[in-house]
Structure formats: structure tokens, C-alpha cells
C-alpha positions in Angstrom: 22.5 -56.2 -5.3 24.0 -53.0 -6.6 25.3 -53.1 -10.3 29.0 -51.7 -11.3 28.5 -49.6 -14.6 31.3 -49.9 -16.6 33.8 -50.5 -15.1 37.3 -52.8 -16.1 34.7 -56.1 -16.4 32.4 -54.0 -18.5 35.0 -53.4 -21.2 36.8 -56.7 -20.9 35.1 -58.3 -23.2 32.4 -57.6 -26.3 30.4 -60.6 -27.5 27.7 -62.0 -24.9 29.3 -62.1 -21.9 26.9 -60.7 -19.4 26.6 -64.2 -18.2 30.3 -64.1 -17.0 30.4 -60.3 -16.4 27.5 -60.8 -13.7 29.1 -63.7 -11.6 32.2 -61.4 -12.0 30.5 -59.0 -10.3 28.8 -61.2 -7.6 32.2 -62.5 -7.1 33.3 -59.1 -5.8 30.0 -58.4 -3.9 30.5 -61.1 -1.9 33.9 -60.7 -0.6 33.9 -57.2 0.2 30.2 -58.0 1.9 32.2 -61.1 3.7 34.6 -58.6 4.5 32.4 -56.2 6.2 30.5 -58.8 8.3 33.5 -60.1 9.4 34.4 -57.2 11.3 30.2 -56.7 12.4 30.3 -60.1 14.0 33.4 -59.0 16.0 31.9 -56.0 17.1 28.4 -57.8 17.7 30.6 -60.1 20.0 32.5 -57.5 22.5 28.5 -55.9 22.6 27.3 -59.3 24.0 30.5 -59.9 26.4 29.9 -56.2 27.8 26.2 -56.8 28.4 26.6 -60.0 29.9 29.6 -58.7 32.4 27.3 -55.6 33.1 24.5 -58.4 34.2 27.1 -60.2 36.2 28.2 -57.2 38.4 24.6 -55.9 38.8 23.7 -59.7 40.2 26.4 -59.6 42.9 25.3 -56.4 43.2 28.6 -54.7 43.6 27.3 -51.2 43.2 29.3 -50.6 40.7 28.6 -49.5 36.3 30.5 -51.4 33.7 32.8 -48.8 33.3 33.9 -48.3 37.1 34.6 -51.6 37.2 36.8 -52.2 34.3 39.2 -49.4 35.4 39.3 -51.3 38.2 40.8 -54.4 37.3 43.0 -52.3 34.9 44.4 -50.2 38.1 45.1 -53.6 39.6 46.6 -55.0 36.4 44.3 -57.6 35.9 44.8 -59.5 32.7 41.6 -60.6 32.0 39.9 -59.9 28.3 36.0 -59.7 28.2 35.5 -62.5 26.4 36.7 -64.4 29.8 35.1 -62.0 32.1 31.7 -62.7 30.3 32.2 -66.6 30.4 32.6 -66.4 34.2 29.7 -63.8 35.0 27.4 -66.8 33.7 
């Protein structure tokens, strides 16, 4: 865990409060950490739906790459998200 030097927390207070000061600190650690993994998992997610859909296409052996086949069903104005298009490839 990285430390903040000196910062707001740091001149808050004066007499033995490094016990407080620190779960201060890991306080803010954690949220902006559950912050950033919040968005990783989202983009972890559309990773696995686009490899899966690539699978799906190659099985019925359509011929076709990933991205051919997703303009596709946007020229025909197909309103499908990946998320379903993954869940019906398997």
C-alpha cells in the first residue's frame, strides 16, 4: 500500500494519532481501488462476451471475423448487445 505524506490527514491532528491517520488512509485506498476495479471488471466482461461470440461464429463456421459480423447486424439494425449475443453463441 502506498503512503500519503502529509497531506490534510497528516496535519489534522498532533498527539498519537497515526492509529487513526492510517485507517484514514486505507479508507481512501480502498475506494478509489474499488473504484478502479469496478470499471476493470466491466471491461474484463465485454473481453469475455467478444471471445465467446468470436467462438460462436467460427463454430457455425460462417466465414466471417468478429468484426465483419458485428457491422453486419448493425447494417440490419439489429438490437442485440454482446452480452446477449455471447449467451446464445453457447
Amino acid at each position: 500500500m502506498t503512503r500519503i505524506h502529509g497531506g490534510y490527514i497528516a496535519r489534522r491532528t498532533k498527539f498519537g494519532s497515526s492509529f487513526r491517520r492510517s485507517l484514514t488512509q486505507q479508507k481512501i485506498r480502498a475506494l478509489v481501488s474499488a473504484d478502479r476495479d469496478r470499471h476493470k471488471k466491466k471491461r474484463h466482461f465485454r473481453g469475455l462476451w467478444i471471445t465467446r461470440i468470436n467462438a460462436g461464429i467460427r463454430e457455425i463456421k460462417l466465414f466471417y471475423s468478429y468484426s465483419k459480423w458485428i457491422h453486419d447486424l448493425y447494417k440490419r439494425q439489429v438490437l442485440m448487445n454482446r452480452k446477449m449475443l455471447s449467451q446464445m453463441a453457447l
